[in-house]
C-alpha atoms as a printed R data frame, in Angstrom:
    type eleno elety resid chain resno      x       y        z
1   ATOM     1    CA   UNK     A     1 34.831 135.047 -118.627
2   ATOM     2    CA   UNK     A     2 33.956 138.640 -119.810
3   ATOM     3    CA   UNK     A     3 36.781 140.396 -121.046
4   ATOM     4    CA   UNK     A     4 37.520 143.792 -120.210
5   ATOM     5    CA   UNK     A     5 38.267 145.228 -116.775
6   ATOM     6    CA   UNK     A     6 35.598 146.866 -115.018
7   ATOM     7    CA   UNK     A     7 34.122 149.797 -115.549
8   ATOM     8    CA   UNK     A     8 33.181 153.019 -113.075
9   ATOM     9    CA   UNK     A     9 29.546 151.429 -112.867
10  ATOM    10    CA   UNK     A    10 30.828 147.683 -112.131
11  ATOM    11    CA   UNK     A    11 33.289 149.460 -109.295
12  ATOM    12    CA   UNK     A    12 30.055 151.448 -107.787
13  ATOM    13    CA   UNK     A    13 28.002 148.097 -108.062
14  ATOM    14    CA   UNK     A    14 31.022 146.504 -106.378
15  ATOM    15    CA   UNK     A    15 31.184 148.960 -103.289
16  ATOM    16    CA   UNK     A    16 27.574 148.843 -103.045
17  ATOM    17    CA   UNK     A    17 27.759 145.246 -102.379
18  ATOM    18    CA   UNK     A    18 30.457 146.100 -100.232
19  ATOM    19    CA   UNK     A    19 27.790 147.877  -97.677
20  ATOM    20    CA   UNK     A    20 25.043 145.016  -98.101
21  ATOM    21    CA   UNK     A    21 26.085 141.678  -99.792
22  ATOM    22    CA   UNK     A    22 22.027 141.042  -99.934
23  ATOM    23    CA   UNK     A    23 20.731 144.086 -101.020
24  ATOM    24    CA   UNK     A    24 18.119 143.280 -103.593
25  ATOM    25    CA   UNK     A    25 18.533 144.279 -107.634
26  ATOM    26    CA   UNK     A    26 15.918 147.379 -106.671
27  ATOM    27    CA   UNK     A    27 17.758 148.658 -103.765
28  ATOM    28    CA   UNK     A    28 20.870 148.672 -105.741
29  ATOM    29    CA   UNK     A    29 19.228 149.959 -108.643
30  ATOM    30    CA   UNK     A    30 18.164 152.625 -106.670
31  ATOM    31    CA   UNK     A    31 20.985 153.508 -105.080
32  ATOM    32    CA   UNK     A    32 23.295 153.438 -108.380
33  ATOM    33    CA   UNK     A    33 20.193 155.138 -110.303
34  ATOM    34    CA   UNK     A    34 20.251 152.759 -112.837
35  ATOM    35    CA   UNK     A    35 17.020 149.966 -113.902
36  ATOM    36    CA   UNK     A    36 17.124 147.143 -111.683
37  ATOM    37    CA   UNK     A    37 17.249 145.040 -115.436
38  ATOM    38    CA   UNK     A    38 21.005 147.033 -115.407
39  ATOM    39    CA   UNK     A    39 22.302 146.139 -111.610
40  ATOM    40    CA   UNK     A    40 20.844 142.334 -112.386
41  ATOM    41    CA   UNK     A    41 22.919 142.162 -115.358
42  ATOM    42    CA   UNK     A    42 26.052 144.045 -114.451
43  ATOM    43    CA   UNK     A    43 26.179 141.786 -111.420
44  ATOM    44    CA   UNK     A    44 25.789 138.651 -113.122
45  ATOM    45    CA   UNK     A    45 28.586 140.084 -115.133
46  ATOM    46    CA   UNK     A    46 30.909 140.805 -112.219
47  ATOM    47    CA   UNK     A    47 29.737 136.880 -111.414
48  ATOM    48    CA   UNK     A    48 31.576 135.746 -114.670
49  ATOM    49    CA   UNK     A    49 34.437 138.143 -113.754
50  ATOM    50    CA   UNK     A    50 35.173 135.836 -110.637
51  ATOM    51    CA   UNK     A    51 33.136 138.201 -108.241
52  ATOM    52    CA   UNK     A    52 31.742 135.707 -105.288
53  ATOM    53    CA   UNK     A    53 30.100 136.501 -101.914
54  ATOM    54    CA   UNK     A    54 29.696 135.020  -99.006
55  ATOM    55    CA   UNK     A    55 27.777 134.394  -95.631
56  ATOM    56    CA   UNK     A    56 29.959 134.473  -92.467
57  ATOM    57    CA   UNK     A    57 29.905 133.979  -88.766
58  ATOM    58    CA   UNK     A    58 31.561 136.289  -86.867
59  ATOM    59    CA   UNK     A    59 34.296 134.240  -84.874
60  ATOM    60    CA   UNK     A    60 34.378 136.175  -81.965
61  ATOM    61    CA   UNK     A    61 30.087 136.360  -81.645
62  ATOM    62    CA   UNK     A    62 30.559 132.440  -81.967
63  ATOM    63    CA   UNK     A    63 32.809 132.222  -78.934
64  ATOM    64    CA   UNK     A    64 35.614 131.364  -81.382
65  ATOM    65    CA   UNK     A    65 39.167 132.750  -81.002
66  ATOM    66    CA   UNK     A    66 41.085 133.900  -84.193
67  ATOM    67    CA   UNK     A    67 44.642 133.242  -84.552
68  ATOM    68    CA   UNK     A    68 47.717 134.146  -87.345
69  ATOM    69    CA   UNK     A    69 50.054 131.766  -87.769
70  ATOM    70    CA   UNK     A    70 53.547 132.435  -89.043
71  ATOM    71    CA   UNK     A    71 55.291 129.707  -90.685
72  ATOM    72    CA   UNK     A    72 58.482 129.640  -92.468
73  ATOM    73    CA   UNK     A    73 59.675 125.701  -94.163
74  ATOM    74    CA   UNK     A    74 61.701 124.754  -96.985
75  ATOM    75    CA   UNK     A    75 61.028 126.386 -100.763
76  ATOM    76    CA   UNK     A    76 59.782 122.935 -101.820
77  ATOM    77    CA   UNK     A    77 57.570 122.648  -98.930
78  ATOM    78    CA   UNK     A    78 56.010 125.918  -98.638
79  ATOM    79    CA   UNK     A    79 53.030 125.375 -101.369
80  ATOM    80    CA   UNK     A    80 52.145 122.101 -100.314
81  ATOM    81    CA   UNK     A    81 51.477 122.882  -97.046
82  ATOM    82    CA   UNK     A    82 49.416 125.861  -98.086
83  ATOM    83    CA   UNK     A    83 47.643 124.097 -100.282
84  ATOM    84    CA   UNK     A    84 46.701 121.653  -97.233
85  ATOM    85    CA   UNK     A    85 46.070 124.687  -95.085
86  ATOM    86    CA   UNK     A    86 43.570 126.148  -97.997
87  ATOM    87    CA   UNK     A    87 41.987 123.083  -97.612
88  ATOM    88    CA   UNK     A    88 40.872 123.004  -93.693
89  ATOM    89    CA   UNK     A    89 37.647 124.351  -93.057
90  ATOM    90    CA   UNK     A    90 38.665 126.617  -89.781
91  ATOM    91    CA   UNK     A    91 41.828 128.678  -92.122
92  ATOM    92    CA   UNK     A    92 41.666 131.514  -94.178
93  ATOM    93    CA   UNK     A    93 43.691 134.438  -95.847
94  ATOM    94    CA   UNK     A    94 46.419 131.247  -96.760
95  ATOM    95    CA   UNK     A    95 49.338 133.751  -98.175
96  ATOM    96    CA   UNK     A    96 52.995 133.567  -99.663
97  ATOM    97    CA   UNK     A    97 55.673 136.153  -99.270
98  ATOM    98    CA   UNK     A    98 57.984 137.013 -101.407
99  ATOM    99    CA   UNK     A    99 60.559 135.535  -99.410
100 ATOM   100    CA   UNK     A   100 59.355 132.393 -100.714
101 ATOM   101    CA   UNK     A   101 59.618 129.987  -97.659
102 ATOM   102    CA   UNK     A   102 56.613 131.911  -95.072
103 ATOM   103    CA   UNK     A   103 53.302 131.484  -95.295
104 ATOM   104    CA   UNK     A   104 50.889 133.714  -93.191
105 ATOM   105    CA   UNK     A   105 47.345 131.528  -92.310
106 ATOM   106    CA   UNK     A   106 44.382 132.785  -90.617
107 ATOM   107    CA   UNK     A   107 42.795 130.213  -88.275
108 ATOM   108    CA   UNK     A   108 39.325 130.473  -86.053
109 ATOM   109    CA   UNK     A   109 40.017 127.992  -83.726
110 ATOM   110    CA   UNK     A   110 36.192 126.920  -81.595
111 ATOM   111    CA   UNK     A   111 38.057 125.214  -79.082
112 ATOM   112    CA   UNK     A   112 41.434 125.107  -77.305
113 ATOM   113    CA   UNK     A   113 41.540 121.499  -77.874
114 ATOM   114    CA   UNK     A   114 41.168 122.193  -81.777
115 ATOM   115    CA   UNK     A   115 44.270 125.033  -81.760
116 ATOM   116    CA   UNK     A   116 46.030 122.646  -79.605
117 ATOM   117    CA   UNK     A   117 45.749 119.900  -82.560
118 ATOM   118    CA   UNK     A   118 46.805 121.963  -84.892
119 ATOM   119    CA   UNK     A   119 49.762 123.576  -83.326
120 ATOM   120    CA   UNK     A   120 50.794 120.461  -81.198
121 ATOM   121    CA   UNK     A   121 50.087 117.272  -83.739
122 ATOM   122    CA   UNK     A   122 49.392 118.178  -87.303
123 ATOM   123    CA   UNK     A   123 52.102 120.723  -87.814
124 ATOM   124    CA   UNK     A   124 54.789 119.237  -86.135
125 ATOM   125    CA   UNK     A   125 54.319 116.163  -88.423
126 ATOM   126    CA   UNK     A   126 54.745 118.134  -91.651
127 ATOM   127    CA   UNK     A   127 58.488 117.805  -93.193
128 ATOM   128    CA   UNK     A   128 60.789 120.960  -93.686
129 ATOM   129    CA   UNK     A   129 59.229 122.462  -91.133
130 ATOM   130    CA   UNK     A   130 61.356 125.786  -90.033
131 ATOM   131    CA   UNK     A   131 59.384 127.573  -87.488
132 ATOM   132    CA   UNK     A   132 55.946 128.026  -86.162
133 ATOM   133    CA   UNK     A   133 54.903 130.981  -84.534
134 ATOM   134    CA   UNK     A   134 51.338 131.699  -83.687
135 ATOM   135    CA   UNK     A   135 49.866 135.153  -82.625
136 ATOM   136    CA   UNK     A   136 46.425 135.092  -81.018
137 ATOM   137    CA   UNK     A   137 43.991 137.995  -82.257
138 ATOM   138    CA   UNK     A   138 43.406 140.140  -78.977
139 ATOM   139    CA   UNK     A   139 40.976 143.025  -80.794
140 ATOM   140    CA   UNK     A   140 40.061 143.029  -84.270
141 ATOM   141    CA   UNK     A   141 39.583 146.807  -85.073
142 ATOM   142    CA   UNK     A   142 38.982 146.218  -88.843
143 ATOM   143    CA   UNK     A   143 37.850 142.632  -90.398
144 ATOM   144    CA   UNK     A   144 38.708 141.567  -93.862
145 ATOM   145    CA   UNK     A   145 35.298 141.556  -95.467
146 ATOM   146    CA   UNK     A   146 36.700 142.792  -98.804
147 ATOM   147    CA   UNK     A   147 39.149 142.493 -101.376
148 ATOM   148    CA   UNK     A   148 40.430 145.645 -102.680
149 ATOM   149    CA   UNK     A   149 40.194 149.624 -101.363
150 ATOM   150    CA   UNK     A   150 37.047 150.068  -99.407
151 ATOM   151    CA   UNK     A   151 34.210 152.610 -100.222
152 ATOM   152    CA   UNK     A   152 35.701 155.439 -102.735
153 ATOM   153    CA   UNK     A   153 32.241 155.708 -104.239
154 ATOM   154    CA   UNK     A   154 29.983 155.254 -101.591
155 ATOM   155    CA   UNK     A   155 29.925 156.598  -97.720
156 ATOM   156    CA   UNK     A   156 29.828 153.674  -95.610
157 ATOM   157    CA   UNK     A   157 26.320 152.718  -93.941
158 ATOM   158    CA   UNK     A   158 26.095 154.073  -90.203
159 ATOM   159    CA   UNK     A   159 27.131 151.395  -87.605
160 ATOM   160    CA   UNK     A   160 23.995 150.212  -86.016
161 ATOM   161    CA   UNK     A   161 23.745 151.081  -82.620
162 ATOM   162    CA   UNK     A   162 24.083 148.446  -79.140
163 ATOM   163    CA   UNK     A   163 24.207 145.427  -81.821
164 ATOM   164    CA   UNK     A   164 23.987 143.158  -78.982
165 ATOM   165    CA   UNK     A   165 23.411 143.616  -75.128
166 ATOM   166    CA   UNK     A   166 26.009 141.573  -74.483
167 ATOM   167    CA   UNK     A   167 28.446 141.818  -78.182
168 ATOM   168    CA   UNK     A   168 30.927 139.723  -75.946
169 ATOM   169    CA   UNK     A   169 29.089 136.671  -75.072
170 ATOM   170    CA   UNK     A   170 28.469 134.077  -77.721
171 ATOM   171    CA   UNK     A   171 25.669 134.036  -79.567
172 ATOM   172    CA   UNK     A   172 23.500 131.043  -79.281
173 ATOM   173    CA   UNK     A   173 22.913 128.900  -82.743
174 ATOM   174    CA   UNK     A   174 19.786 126.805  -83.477
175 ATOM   175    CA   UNK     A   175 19.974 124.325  -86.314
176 ATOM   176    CA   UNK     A   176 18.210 126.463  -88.759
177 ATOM   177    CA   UNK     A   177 21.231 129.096  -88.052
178 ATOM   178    CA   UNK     A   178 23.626 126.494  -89.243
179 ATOM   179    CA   UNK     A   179 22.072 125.633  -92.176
180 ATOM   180    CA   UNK     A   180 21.585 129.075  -93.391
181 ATOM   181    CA   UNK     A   181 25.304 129.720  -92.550
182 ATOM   182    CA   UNK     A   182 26.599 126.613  -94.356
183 ATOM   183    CA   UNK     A   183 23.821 127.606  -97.023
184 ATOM   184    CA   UNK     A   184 24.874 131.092  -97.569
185 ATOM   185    CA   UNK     A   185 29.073 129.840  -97.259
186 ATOM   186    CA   UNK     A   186 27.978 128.724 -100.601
187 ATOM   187    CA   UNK     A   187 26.101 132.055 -102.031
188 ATOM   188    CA   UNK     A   188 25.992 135.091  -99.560
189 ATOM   189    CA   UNK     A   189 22.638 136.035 -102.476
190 ATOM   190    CA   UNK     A   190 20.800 133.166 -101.654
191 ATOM   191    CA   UNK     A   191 17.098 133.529 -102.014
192 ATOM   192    CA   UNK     A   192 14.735 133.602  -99.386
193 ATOM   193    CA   UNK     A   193 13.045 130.594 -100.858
194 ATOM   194    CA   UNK     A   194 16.478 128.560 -101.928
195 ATOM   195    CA   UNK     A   195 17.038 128.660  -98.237
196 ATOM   196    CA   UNK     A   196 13.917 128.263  -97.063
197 ATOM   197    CA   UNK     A   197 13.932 124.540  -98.468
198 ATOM   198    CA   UNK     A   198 17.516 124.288  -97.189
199 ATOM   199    CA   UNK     A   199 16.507 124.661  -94.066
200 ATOM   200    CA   UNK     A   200 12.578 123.236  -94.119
201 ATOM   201    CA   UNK     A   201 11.596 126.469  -92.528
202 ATOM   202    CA   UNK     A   202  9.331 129.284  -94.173
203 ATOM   203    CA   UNK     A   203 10.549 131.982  -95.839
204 ATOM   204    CA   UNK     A   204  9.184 134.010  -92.905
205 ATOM   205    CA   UNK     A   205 10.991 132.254  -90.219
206 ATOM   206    CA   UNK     A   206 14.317 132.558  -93.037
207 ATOM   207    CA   UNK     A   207 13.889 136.077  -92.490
208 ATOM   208    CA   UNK     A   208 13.755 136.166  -88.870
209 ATOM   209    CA   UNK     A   209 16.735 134.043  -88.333
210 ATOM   210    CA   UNK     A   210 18.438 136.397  -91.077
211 ATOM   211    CA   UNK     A   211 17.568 139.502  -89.354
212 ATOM   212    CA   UNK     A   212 18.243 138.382  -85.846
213 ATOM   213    CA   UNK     A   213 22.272 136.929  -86.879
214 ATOM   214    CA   UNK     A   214 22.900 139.971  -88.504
215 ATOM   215    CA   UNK     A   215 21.201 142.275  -85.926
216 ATOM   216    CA   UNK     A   216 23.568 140.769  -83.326
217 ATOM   217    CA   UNK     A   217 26.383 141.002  -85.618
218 ATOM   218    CA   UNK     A   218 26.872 137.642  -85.982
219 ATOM   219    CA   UNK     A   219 27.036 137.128  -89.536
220 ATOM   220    CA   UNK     A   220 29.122 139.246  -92.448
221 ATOM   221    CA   UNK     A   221 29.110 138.872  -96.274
222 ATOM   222    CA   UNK     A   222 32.239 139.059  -97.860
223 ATOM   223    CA   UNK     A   223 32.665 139.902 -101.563
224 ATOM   224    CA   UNK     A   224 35.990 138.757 -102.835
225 ATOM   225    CA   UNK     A   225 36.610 140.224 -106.324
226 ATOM   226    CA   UNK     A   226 40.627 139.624 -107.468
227 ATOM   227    CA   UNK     A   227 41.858 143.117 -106.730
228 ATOM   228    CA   UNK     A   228 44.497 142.932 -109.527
229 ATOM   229    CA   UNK     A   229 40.992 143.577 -111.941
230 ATOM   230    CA   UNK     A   230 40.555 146.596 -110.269
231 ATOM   231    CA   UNK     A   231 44.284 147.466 -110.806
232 ATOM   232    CA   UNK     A   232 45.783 146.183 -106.947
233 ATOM   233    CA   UNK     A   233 48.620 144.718 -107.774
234 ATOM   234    CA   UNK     A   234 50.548 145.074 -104.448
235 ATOM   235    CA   UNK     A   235 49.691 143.608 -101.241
236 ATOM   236    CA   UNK     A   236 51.352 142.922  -98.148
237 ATOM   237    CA   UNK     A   237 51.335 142.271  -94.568
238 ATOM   238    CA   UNK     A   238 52.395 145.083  -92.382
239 ATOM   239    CA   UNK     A   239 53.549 144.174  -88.506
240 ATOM   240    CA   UNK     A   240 53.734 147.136  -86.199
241 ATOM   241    CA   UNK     A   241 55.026 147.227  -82.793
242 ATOM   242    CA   UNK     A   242 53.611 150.566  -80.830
243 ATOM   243    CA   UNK     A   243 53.802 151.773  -77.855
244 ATOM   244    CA   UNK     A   244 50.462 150.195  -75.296
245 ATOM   245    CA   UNK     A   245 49.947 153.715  -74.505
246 ATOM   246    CA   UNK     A   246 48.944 153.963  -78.328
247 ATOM   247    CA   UNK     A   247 47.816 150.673  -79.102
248 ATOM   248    CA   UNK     A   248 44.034 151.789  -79.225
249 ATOM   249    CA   UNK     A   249 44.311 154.708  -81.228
250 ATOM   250    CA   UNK     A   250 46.317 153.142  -83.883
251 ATOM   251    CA   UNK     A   251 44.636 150.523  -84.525
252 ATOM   252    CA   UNK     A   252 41.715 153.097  -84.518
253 ATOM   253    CA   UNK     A   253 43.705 155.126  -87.183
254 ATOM   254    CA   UNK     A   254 44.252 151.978  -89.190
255 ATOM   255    CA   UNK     A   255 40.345 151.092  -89.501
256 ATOM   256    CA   UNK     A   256 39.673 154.044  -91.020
257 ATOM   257    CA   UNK     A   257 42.579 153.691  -94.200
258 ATOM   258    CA   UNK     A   258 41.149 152.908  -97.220
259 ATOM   259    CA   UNK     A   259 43.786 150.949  -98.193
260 ATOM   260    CA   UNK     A   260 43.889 148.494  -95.317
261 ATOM   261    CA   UNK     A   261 41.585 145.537  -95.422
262 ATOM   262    CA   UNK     A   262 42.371 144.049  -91.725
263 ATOM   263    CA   UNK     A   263 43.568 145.339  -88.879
264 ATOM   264    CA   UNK     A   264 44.231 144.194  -85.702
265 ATOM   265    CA   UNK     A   265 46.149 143.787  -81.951
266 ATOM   266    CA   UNK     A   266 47.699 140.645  -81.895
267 ATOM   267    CA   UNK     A   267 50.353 138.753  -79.267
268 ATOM   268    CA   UNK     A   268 54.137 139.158  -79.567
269 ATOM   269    CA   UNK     A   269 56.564 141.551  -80.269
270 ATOM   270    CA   UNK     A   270 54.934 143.622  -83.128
271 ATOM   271    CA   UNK     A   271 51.211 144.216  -81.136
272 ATOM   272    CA   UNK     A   272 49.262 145.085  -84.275
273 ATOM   273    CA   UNK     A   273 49.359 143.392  -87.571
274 ATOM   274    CA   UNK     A   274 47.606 144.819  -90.749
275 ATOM   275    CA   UNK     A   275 46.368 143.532  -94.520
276 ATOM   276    CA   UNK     A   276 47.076 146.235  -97.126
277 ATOM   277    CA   UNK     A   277 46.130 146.449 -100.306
278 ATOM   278    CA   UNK     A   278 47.950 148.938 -102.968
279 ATOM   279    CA   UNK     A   279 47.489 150.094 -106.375
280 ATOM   280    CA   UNK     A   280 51.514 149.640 -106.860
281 ATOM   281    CA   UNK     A   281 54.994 149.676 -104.648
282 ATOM   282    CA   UNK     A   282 55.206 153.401 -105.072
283 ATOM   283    CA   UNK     A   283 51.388 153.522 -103.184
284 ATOM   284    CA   UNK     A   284 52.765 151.143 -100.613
285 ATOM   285    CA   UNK     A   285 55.889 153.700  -99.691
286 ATOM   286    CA   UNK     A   286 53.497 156.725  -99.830
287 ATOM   287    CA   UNK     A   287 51.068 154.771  -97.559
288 ATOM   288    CA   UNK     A   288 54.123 154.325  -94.983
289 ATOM   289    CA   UNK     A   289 55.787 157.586  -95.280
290 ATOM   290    CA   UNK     A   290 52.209 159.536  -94.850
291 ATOM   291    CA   UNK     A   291 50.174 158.151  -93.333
292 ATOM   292    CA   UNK     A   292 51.539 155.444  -90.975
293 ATOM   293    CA   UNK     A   293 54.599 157.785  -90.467
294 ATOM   294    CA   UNK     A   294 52.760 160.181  -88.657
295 ATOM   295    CA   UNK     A   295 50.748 158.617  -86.482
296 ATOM   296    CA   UNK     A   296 52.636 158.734  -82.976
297 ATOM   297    CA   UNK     A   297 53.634 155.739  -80.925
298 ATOM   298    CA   UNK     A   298 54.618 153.194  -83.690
299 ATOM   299    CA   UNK     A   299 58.028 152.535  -83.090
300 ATOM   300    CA   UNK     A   300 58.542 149.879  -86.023
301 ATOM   301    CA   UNK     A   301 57.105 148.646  -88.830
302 ATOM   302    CA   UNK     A   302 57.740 145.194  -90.583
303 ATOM   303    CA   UNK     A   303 56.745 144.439  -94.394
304 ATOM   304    CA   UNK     A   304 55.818 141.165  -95.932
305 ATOM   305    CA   UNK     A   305 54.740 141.549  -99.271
306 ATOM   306    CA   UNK     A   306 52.575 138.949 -100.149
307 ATOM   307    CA   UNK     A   307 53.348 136.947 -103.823
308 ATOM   308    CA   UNK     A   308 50.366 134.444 -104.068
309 ATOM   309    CA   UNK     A   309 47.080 133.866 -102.214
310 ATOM   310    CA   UNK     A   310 46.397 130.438 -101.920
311 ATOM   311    CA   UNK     A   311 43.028 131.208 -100.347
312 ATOM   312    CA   UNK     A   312 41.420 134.559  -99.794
313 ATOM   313    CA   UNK     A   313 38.419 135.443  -96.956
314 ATOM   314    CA   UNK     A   314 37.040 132.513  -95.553
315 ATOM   315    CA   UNK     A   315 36.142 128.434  -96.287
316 ATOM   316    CA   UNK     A   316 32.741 126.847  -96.358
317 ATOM   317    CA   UNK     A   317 31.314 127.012  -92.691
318 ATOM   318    CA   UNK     A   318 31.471 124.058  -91.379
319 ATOM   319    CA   UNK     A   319 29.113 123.549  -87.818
320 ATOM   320    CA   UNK     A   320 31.271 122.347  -84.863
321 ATOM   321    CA   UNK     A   321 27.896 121.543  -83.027
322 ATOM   322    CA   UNK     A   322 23.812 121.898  -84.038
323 ATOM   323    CA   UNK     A   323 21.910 122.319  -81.355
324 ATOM   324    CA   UNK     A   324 18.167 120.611  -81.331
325 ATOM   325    CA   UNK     A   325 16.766 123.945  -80.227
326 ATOM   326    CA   UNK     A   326 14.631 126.046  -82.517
């Protein structure tokens, strides 16, 4: 591992990656106005750093529905069940409060039957088990794709426009989608011709099935870079209950923070749950008291700071069923 934190360069290269996980060393060369031989090697240097990033399917473009699961047990109970949590293929963001007995866990479930197991059998069975209390993800209005603040250096690449004619309806996968997604859980950088032999397809077909996932928004790369390098060393969980009337338009608010990495509506009591990440505890009360304070219709808000991640983003996708179809 390099020593050193990062520089102002390795932060731009960072939030460059941030807006395309794929671009090639020339775009980001160009774009950073730097030699490509200097975004190659500042990257592989961010690689030794613990920099990693990865393919994803979009959940909800699957036909998948997301769901955060609250669950408070016993002190001595509380890491090994995260740790078995961190281990399941369909979990991520695995956290510990500070409290030291709840554990927040992420969970894309395909199929009712496989939140039902879950919930109904595998929990139930673990010891020191407080409470379980699961809130489905209505709207997601900003998705954790990141680790730390989001673009300070770079203005965020236009949304692309009608992504899908249909963005609610699952998308359909072939076989050659799942191996490039299981492919690129591995390496979101992946070359054309690595995968390409994954998949016994050419690299021209690759491309197609690349450009066609992402076009329908189907598949994110996340970069996950340990946010304490870049000197976030607070992070925490905020629950906010606001008024319906201003559901929409808070959530809204929320996507565009810099300093919030998730944000969305959720079931129960407090409607809208968000990820924050803070340079210390004095950012996290300025973040409250400024900008969440005056936004109208929140009537509460509820923090969880978090202590450990067990697992951050998202596991290794894992196909619930290939299709023959190509």
């Amino acid at each position: 591992m390099d020593s050193g934190s990062p520089d102002d360069l390795d932060q731009r290269l960072l939030h460059a990656l941030q807006l395309d996980g794929r671009a090639p060393y020339r775009r980001l060369a160009r774009t950073l106005d730097i030699s490509e031989h200097t975004a190659a090697r500042r990257y592989h240097r961010l690689r030794r750093l613990g920099l990693r990033i990865t393919g994803r399917p979009d959940p909800q473009r699957l036909g998948h529905t997301r769901w955060l699961l609250r669950l408070r047990c016993t002190p001595d109970t509380v890491r090994p069940l995260a740790d078995s949590l961190a281990r399941r293929s369909d979990t991520s963001w695995v956290t510990l409060t500070t409290s030291g007995t709840d554990l927040y866990c992420a969970v894309d479930a395909p199929t009712a039957d496989s939140h039902n197991a879950l919930l109904l059998t595998a929990l139930p069975r673990t010891p020191n088990l407080v409470s379980v209390t699961a809130h489905c993800m209505l709207h997601i209005f900003k998705g954790a794709t990141t680790t730390w603040h989001a673009t300070r250096y770079l203005t965020p690449a236009p949304a692309s426009a009608a992504a899908s004619p249909d963005p609610t309806a699952p998308l359909h996968l072939d076989t050659t989608d799942h191996t490039l997604l299981t492919e690129l859980a591995r390496d979101g950088r992946a070359t054309l011709p690595a995968l390409s032999k994954a998949a016994a397809r050419s690299p021209s077909s690759i491309q197609r099935h690349l450009d066609r996932l992402r076009h329908h928004g189907a598949l994110d790369f996340y970069v996950d870079f340990a946010p304490q390098l870049l000197g976030h060393h607070m992070s925490a969980q905020l629950w906010l209950t606001v008024a319906p009337a201003h559901l929409s338009s808070v959530g809204a608010a929320l996507a565009t923070h810099p300093a919030i990495a998730f944000a969305a509506a959720v079931t129960g009591s407090a409607n809208l749950v968000a990820n924050g990440i803070f340079r210390t505890p004095a950012d996290l009360y300025t973040y409250i008291d400024q900008d969440l304070g005056t936004l109208p219709g929140i009537h509460s808000i509820d923090t969880a700071p978090t202590l450990y991640e067990v697992k951050r983003l998202a596991a290794p996708f894992t196909p619930v069923r290939a299709r023959a179809r190509t």
